[in-house]
C-alpha positions as CSV (number, residue, x, y, z in Angstrom):
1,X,81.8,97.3,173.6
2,X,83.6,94.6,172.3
3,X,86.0,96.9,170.3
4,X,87.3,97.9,174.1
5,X,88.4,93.9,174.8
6,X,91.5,93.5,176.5
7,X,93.2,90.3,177.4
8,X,92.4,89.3,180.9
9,X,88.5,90.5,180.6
10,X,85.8,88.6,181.6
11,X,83.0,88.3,178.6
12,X,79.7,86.6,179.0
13,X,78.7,84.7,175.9
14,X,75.4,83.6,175.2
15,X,73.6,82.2,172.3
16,X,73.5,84.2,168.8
17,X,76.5,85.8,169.5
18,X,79.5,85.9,167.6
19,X,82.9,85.8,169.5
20,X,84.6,88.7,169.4
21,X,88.0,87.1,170.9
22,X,89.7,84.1,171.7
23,X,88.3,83.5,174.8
24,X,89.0,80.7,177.7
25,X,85.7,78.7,178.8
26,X,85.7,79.3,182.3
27,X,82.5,78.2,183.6
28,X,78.6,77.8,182.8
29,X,77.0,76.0,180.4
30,X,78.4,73.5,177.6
31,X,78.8,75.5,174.6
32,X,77.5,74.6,171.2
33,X,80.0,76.6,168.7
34,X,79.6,77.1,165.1
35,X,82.8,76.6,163.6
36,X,82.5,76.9,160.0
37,X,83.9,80.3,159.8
38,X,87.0,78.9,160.4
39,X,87.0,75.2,159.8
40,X,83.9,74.8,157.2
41,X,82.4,71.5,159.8
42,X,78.5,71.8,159.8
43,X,78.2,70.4,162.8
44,X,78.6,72.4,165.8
45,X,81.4,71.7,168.2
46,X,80.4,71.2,171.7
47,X,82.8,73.3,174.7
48,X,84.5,72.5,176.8
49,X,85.8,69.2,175.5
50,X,88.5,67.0,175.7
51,X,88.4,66.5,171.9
52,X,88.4,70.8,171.6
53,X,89.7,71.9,174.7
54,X,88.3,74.7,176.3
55,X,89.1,77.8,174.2
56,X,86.2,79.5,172.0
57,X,87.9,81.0,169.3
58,X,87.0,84.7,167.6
59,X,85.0,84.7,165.0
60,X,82.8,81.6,165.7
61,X,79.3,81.6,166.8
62,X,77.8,81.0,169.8
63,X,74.8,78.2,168.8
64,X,73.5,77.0,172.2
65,X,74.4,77.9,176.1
66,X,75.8,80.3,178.5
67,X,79.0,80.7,179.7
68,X,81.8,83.3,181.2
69,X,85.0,83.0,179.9
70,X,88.2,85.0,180.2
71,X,89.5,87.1,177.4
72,X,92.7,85.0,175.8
73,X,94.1,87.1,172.6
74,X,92.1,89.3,170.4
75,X,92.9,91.1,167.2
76,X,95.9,89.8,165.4
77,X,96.6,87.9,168.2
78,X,93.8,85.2,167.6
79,X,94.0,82.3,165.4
80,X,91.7,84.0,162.7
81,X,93.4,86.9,163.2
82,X,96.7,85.5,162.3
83,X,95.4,83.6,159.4
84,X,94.4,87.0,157.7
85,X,97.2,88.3,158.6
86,X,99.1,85.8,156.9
87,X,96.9,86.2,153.8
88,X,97.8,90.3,153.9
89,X,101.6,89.4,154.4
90,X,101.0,87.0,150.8
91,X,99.5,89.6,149.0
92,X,102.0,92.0,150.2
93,X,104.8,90.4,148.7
94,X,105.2,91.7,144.8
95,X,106.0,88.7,142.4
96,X,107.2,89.7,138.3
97,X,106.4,86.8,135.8
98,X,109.6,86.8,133.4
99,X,107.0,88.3,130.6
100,X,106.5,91.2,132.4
101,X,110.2,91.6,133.5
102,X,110.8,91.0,129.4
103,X,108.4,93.2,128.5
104,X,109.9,95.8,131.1
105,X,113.3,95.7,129.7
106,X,112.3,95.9,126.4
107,X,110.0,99.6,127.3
108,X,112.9,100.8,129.2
């Protein structure tokens, strides 16, 4: 299962499927990724490239070809990962408009 990913594990990727982790091309077939989830491009990205490099990152989808790759960073770890997180850690942080701290003063 691809809850069970470690870094360092092989994964074979094949079209339809959605990639679970950032994961190293390592060899097979060039790689048609949808990257919308994470860039909004409607064109699909084409792997390994000089242009994109060699790394299929989590969350993206698998368009066209077969490959093996090798299990880079996964949760938190990955770049969508650690864009959410990033969002969390925003909505984390609790901001008072000088209303509400007015308003506050004035009930207490």
């Amino acid at each position: 299962p691809t809850t069970e990913l470690v870094p360092g594990d092989i994964a074979f990727l094949v079209g339809g499927t959605i990639i679970p982790a950032d994961i190293k091309w390592l060899r097979g077939d060039e790689m048609s990724i949808d990257t919308a989830a994470l860039t909004g491009e409607p064109i699909p990205r084409k792997y390994p490239s000089e242009e994109y490099g060699d790394v299929l990152l989590s969350g993206t989808t698998v368009k066209a070809g077969e490959c093996y790759g090798q299990v880079t960073a996964t949760g938190t770890n990955t770049e969508i990962g650690q864009a959410q997180a990033d969002v969390m850690k925003d909505k984390a942080v609790k901001v008072e408009s000088v209303f509400y701290q007015k308003i506050m003063f004035v009930v207490q």
